[in-house]
C-alpha positions as CSV (number, residue, x, y, z in Angstrom):
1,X,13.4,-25.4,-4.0
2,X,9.9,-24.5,-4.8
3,X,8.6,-20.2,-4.8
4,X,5.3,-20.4,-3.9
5,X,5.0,-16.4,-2.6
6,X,6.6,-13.7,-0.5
7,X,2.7,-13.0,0.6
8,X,1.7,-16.1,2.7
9,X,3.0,-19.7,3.6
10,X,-0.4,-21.5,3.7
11,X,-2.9,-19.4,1.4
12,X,-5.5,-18.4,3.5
13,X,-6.8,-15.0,4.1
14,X,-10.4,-12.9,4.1
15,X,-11.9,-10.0,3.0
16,X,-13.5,-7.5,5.4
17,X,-16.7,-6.3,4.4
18,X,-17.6,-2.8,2.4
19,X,-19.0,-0.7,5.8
20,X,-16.1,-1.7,7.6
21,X,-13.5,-0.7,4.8
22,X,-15.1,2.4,4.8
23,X,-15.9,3.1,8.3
24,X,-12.5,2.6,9.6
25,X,-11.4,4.7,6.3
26,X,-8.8,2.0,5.3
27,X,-10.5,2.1,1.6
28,X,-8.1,6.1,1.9
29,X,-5.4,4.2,3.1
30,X,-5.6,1.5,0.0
31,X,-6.4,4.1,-2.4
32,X,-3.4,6.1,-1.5
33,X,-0.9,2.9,-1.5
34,X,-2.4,1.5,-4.7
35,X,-1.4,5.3,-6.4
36,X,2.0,5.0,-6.2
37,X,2.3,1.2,-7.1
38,X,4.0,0.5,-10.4
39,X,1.2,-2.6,-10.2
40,X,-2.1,-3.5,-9.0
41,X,-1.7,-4.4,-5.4
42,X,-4.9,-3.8,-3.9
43,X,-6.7,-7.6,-4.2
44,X,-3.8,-7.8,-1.7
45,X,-4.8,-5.0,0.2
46,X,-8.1,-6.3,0.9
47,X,-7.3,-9.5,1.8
48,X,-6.2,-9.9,5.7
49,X,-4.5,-13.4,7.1
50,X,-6.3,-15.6,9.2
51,X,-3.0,-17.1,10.8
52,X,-0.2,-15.8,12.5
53,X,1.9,-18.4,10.4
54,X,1.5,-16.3,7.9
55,X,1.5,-12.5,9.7
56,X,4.9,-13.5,11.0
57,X,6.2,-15.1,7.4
58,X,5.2,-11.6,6.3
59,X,6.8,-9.3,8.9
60,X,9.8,-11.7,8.6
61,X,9.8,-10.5,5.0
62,X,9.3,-6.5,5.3
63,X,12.2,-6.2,8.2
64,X,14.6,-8.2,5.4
65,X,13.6,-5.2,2.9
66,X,13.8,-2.8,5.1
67,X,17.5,-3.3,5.5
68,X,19.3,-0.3,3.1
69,X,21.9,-2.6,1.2
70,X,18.7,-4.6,0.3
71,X,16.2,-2.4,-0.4
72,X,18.8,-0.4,-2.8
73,X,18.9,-3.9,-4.1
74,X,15.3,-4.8,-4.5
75,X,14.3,-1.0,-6.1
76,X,17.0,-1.8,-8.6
77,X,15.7,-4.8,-9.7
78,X,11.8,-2.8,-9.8
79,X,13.2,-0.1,-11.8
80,X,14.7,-2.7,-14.1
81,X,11.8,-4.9,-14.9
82,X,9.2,-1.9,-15.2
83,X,11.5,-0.6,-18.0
84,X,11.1,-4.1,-19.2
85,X,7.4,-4.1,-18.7
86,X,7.3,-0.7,-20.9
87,X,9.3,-2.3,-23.7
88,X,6.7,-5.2,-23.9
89,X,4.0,-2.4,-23.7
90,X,5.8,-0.3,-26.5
91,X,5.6,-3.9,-28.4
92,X,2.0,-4.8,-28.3
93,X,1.3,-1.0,-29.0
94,X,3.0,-0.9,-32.2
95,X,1.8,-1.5,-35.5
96,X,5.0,-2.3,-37.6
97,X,6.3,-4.9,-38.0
98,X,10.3,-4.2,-36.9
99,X,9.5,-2.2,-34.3
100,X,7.2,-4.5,-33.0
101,X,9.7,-7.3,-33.0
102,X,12.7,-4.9,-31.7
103,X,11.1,-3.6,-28.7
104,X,10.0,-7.2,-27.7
105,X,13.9,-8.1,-28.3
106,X,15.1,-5.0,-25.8
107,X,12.8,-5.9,-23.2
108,X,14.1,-9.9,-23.6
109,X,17.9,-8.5,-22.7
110,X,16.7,-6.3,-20.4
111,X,14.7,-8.9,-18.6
112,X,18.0,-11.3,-18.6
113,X,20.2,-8.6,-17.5
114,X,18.1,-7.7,-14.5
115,X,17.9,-11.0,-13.4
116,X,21.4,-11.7,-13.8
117,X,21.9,-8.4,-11.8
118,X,19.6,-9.5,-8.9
119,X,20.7,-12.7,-8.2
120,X,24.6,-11.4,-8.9
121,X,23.6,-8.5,-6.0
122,X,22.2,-11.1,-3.9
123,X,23.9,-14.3,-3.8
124,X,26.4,-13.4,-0.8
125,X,23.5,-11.3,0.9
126,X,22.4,-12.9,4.4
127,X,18.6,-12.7,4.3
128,X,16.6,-14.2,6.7
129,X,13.3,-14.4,5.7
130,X,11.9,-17.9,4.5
131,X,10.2,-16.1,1.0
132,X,13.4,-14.3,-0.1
133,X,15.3,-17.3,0.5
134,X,13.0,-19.4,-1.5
135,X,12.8,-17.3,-4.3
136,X,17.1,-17.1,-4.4
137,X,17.2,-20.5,-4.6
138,X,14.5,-20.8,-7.7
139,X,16.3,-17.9,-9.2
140,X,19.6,-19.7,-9.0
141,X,17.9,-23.0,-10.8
142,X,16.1,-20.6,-13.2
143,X,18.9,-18.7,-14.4
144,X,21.0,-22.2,-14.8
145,X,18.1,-24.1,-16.5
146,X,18.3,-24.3,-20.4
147,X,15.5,-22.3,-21.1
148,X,16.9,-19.7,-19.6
149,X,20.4,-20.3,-20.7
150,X,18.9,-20.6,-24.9
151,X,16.4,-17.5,-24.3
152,X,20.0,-15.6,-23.4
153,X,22.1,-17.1,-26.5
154,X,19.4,-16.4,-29.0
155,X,19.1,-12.8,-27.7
156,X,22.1,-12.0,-27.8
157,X,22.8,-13.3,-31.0
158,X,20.2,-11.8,-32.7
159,X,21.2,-8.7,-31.4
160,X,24.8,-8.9,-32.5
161,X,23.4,-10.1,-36.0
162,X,21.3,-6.6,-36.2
163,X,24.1,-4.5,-34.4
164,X,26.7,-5.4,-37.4
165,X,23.9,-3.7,-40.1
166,X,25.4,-0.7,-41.8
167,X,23.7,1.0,-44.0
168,X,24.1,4.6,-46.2
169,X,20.8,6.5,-46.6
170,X,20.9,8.8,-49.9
171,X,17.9,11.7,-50.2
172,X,17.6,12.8,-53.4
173,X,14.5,14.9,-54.0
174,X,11.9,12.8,-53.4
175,X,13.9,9.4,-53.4
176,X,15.8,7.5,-50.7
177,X,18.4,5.1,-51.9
178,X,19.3,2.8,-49.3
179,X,22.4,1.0,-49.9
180,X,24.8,-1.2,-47.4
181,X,28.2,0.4,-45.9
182,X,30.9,-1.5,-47.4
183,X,33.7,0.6,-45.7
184,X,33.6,3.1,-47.7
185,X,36.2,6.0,-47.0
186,X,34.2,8.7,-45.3
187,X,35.2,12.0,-46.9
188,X,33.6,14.6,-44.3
189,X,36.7,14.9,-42.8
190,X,39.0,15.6,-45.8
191,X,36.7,17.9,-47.2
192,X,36.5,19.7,-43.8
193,X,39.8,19.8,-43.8
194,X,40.3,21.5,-47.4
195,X,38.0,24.2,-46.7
196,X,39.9,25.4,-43.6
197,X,42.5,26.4,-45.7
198,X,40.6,29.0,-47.5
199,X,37.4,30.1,-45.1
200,X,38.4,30.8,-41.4
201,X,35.3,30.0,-39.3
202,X,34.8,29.4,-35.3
203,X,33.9,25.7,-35.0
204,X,31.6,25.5,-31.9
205,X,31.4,22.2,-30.1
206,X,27.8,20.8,-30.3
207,X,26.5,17.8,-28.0
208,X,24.4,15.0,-29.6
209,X,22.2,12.9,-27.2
210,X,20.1,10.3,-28.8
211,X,16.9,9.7,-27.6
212,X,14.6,6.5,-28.0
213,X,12.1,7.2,-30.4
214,X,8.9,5.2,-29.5
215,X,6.6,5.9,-32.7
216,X,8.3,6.1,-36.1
217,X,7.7,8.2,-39.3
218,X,6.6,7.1,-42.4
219,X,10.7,8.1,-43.9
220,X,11.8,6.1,-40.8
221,X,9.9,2.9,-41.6
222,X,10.4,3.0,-45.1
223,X,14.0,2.7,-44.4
224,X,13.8,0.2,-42.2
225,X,11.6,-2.1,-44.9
226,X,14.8,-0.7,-47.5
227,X,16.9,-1.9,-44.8
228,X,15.6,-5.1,-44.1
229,X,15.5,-6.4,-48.2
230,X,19.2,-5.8,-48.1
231,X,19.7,-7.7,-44.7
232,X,17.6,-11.2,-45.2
233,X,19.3,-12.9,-42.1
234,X,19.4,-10.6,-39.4
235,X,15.8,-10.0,-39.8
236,X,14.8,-13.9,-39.6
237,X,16.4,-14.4,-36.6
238,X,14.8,-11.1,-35.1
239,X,11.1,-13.0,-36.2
240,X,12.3,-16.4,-35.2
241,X,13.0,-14.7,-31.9
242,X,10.0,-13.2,-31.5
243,X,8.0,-16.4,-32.6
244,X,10.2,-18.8,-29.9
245,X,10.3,-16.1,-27.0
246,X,7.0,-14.5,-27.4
247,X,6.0,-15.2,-24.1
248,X,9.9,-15.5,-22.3
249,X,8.6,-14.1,-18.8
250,X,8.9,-16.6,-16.3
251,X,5.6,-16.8,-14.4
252,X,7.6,-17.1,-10.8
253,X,9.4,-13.8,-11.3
254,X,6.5,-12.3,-12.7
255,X,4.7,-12.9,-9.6
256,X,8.0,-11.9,-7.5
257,X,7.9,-8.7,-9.6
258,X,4.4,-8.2,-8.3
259,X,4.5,-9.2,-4.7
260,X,7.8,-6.9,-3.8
261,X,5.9,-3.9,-5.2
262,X,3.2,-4.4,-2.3
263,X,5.9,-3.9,0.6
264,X,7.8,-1.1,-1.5
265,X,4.6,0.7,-1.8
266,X,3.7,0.3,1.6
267,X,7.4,1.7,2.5
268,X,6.9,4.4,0.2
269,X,3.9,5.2,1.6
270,X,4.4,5.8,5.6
271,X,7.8,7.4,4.5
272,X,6.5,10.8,4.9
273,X,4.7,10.2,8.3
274,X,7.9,8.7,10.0
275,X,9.6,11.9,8.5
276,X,6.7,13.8,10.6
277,X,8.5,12.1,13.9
278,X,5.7,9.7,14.2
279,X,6.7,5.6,14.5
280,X,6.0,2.3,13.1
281,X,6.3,-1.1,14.7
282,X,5.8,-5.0,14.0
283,X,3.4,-5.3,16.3
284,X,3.6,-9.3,18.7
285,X,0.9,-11.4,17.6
286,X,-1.3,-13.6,20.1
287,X,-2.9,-16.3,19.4
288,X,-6.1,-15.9,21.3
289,X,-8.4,-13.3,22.7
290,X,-6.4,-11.6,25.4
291,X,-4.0,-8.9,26.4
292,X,-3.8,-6.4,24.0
293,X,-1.3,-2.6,24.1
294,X,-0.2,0.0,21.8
295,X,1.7,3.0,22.4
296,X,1.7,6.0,20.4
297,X,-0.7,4.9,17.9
298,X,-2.6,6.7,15.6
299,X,-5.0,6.7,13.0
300,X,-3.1,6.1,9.8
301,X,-5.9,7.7,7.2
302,X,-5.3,11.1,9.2
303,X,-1.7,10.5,9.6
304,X,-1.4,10.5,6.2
305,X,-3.4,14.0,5.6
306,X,-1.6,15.7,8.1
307,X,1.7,14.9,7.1
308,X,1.0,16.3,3.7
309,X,0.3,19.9,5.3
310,X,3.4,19.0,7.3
311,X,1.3,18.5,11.0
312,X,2.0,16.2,13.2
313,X,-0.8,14.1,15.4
314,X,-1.5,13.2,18.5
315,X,-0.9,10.0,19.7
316,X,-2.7,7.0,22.6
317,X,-1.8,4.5,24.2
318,X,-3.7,1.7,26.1
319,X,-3.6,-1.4,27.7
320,X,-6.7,-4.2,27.6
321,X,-5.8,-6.6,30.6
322,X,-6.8,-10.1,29.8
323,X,-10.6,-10.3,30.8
324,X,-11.2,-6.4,29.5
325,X,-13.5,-6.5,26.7
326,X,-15.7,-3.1,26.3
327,X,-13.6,-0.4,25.8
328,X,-16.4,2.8,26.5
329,X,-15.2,6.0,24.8
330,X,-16.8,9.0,26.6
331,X,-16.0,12.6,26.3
332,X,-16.7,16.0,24.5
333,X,-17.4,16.3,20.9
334,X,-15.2,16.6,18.4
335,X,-12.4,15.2,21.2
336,X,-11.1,12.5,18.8
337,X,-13.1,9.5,20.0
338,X,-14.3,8.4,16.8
339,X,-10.2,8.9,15.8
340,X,-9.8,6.5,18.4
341,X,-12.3,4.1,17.4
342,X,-11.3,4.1,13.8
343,X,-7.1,3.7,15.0
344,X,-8.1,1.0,17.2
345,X,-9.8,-0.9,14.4
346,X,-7.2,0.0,11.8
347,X,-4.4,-1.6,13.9
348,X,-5.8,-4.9,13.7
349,X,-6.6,-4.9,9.9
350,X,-2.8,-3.5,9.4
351,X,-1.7,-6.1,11.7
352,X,-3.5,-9.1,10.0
353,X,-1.3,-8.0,6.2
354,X,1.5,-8.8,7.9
355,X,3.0,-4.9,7.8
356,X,4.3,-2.9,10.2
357,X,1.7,-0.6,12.3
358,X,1.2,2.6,14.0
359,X,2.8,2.8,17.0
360,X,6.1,2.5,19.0
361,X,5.4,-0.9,20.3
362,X,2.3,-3.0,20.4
363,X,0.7,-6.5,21.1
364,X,-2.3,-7.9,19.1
365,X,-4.1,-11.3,18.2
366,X,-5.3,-12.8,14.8
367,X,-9.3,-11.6,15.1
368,X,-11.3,-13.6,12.7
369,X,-13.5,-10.0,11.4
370,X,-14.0,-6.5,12.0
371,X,-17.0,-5.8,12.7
372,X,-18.2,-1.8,12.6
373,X,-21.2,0.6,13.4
374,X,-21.3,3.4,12.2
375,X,-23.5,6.1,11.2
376,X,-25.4,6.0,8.6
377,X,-27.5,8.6,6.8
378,X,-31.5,7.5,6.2
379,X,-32.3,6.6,2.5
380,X,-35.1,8.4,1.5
381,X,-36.7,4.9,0.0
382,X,-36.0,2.6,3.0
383,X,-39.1,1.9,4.6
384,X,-37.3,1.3,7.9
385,X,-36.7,4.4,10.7
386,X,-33.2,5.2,12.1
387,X,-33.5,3.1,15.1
388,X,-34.6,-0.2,13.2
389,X,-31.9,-0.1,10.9
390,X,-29.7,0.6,13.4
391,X,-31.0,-2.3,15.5
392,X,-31.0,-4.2,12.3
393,X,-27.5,-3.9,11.6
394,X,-27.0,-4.4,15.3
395,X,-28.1,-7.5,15.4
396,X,-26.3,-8.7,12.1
397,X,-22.9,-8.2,13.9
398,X,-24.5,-10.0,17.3
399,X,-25.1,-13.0,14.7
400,X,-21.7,-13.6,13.3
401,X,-19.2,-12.1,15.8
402,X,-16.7,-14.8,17.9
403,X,-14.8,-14.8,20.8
404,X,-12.0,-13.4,18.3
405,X,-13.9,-11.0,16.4
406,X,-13.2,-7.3,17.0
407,X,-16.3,-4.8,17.3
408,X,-16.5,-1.0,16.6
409,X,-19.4,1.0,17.6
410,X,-19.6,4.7,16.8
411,X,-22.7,6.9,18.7
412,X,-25.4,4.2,18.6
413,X,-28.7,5.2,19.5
414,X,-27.9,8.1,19.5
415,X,-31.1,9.8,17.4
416,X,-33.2,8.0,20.1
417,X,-34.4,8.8,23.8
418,X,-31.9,8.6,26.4
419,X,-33.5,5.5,28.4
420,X,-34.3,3.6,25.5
421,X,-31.0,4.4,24.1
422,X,-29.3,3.3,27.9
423,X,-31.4,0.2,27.8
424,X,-30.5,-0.7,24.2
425,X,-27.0,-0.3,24.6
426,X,-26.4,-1.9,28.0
427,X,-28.1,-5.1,26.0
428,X,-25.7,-5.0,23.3
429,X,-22.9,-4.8,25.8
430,X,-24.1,-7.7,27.6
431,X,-24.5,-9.9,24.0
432,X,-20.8,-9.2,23.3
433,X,-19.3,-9.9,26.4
434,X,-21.5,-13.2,26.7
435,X,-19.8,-14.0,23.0
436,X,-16.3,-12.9,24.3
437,X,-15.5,-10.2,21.5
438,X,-13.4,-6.8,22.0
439,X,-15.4,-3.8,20.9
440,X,-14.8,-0.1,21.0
441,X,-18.3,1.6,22.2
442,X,-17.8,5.7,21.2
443,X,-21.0,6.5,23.4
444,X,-22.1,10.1,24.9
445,X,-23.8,7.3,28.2
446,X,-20.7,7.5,30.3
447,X,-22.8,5.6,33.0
448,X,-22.8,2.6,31.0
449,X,-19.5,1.5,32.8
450,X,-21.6,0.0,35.4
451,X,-23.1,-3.1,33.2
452,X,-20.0,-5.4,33.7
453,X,-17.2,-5.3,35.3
454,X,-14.9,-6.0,32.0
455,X,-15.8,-2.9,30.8
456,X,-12.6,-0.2,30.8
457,X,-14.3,3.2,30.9
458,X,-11.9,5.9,28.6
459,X,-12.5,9.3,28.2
460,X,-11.4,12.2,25.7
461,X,-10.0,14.6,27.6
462,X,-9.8,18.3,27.7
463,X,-7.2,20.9,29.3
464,X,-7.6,21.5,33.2
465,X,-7.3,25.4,33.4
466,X,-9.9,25.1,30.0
467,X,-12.3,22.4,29.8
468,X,-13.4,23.9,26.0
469,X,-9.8,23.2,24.6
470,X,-9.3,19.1,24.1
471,X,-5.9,17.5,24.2
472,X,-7.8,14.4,22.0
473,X,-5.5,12.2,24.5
474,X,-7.8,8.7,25.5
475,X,-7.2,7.5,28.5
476,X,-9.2,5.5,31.4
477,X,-10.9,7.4,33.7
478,X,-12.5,7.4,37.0
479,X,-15.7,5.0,37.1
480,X,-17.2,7.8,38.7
481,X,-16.9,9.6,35.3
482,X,-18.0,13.0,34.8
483,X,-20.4,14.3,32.5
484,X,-18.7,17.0,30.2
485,X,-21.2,18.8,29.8
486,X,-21.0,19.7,33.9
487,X,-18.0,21.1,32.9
488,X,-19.5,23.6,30.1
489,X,-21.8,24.2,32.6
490,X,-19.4,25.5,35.4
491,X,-17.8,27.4,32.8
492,X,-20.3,29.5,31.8
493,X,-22.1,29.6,35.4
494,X,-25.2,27.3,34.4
495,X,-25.2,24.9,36.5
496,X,-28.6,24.5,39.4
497,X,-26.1,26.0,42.1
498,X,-24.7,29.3,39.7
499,X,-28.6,29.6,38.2
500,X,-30.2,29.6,41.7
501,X,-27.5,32.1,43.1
502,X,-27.7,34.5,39.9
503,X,-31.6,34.4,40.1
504,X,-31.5,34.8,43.6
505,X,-29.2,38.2,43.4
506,X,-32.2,39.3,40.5
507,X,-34.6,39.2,42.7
């Protein structure tokens, strides 16, 4: 059976463009994976899937790594074939000749014995994805074929052939003599023995450990070359190994090697927020535009700097009926709607790798884009105001977004007057329901709730006895809605009734 990869069944994904990456901050959450990857995974990072073929082939994947037996299994096999990626390293980086050719022959065995190992560890295993299964079965072919079969004979013979060198190393003054062991009779012993009999000393026990040298003297190599004139055919089958084998990484477990450090990573990463008491789920992938629910979701980018001062967030949940399409975040500032707006987005791009997501349980649908809006500051050497690159960039998303294409819009119009701000707005939100897009409006015009009845009006909300204090819990509210600044007001006694009764009682 053919590998083709553990990343995708038919090929086809898309990158999201550089405002949304950063918008949503999923370039933090890339940045932070790719930091701990033994490899560069983030082309794969930035590159969503188009078809739930392939988000499924992918969360079929992750839930058969996350099982312990197999993961143990699979970080083995890592751990293995980075050491035997450092031996090649430790090869190309040296500049003699032996050593050259004797790291390249460590990191040959190594890479047989870790395949060996693998396939040995996972030949009974039940695994149910379609990718693992593939790639056991070309293993099993690979590791029978003749190539690999000769790459293993010749290694291991050469090695043997070096392993049965022996060699005595006199110094004398400023000469080595290097000379091959012919079992002589070692006398260190004997003569150790003899002096006991006339000097009484305490023989303390010392411990030797041997450590890998990876850069060699100029004694050391001079040895070696000493070592190597004596020893003419262990030496050409080290060189006739390194010219046959140069290259004896197979391309498929190359690219396996790769691939499984993407889900490891990802693992490794959301380790410490599950350990905060926060969940992940495979989320159930629609097809089309339509019901859509998470529970206990967050946004992962915070998640992530919380949990390394040890805090723990707060988490939403919601429910789009089929037909809801404008979901209009209201509330105080600072209140977490922009958190909101961010998670919601964030979902979907997590959900479209194929990985598991915020949230305790949720249901999603292959969008084509993402499209954001977000602030932006004014460059000094634009000719264009706030509003008209606003407008601009407004207009841009209009132009490309689909009936499957998610929208995020974060304080729009906001620099601008309230009624042309009301009036620009309830024409955007009239565009994208006419085009049949979800989008996540973050807007301080609660009233907007009245342009179309597929709008779901949320709110940020704040403690009852206290309205200062938020909860930064989203939820719908009443289409009545409720201006918080009414509450401020009340508070602090400001409103037309407490002003007209406090001037009154000054008069």
């Amino acid at each position: 059976m053919t590998f083709n990869s553990l990343l995708t069944a038919t090929g086809k994904t898309v990158k999201e463009n550089e405002d949304t990456i950063k918008d949503l901050r999923v370039d933090l959450i890339i940045d932070g994976i790719s930091r701990l990857s033994r490899e560069p995974i983030g082309d794969i990072l930035f590159d969503r899937l188009t078809k739930k073929k392939d988000i499924l082939y992918r969360q079929k994947i992750l839930k058969d790594i996350q099982k312990p037996e197999f993961l143990k299994i699979l970080k083995k096999f890592s751990q293995n074939f980075e050491k035997v990626k450092n031996y090649i390293e430790l090869s190309s980086k040296s500049s003699f000749e032996i050593t050259l050719k004797g790291w390249h022959l460590e990191a040959a065995l190594n890479y047989i014995n870790s395949l060996e190992e693998f396939y040995s560890a996972v030949s009974n295993l039940k695994i149910e994805s379609e990718g693992f299964n593939e790639f056991k079965d070309f293993l099993k072919s690979y590791i029978a074929s003749n190539e690999f079969k000769t790459l293993k004979e010749e290694a291991i013979f050469t090695k043997n052939q070096l392993n049965e060198i022996k060699a005595i190393v006199n110094i004398k003054e400023n000469k080595i003599y290097v000379n091959n062991f012919n079992n002589e009779k070692r006398l260190d012993n004997d003569i150790k023995k003899a002096l006991s009999k006339l000097v009484y000393y305490e023989v303390e026990k010392l411990d030797f450990e041997i450590i890998e040298s990876h850069i060699l003297s100029n004694v050391e190599e001079k040895i070696l070359e000493l070592i190597k004139k004596l020893n003419y055919e262990p030496f050409t089958a080290l060189s006739d190994f390194y010219k046959k084998h140069r290259d004896f990484i197979e391309k498929t477990v190359e690219q396996f090697y790769k691939e499984i450090q993407f889900f490891l990573t990802f693992l490794e990463y959301i380790e410490p927020i599950k350990k905060m008491g926060l969940s992940f789920c495979f989320p159930e992938i629609a097809e089309g535009n339509g019901e859509v629910y998470f529970k206990d979701s967050f946004d992962l980018a915070l998640a992530k700097q919380q949990s390394e001062k040890g805090k723990r967030i707060i988490t939403n949940d919601l429910h789009v009926n089929k037909g809801e399409k404008i979901l209009l975040v209201t509330g105080p500032n600072q209140g977490g709607k922009t958190t909101f707006a961010r998670m919601f987005g964030q979902l979907f791009y997590f959900a479209t790798l194929g990985l598991m997501i915020p949230g305790v349980e949720a249901k999603l649908f292959v969008c084509d884009h993402i499209y954001t809006h977000f602030e932006k500051e004014e460059k000094v050497q634009s000719k264009k105001g706030k509003l008209e690159d606003e407008l601009a960039r407004a207009k841009a998303i209009l132009d490309k977004a689909t009936d499957k294409s998610i929208i995020v819009l974060n304080e729009i119009f906001s620099a601008t007057a309230l009624e042309d701000a009301y009036f620009l707005a309830e024409f955007l939100i009239k565009k994208i329901v006419n085009i049949g897009a979800i989008a996540v409006f973050v807007t301080f015009m609660h009233k907007l709730y009245r342009v179309d009845n597929s709008i779901i009006p949320l709110t940020s909300n704040v403690e009852t006895e206290n309205p200062a204090i938020r909860t930064f819990k989203i939820t719908r509210r009443e289409t009545k809605g409720r201006s918080f600044a009414i509450y401020l007001a009340e508070k602090y006694r400001l409103t037309y009734d407490c002003l007209k009764e406090r001037l009154k009682d000054e008069s």
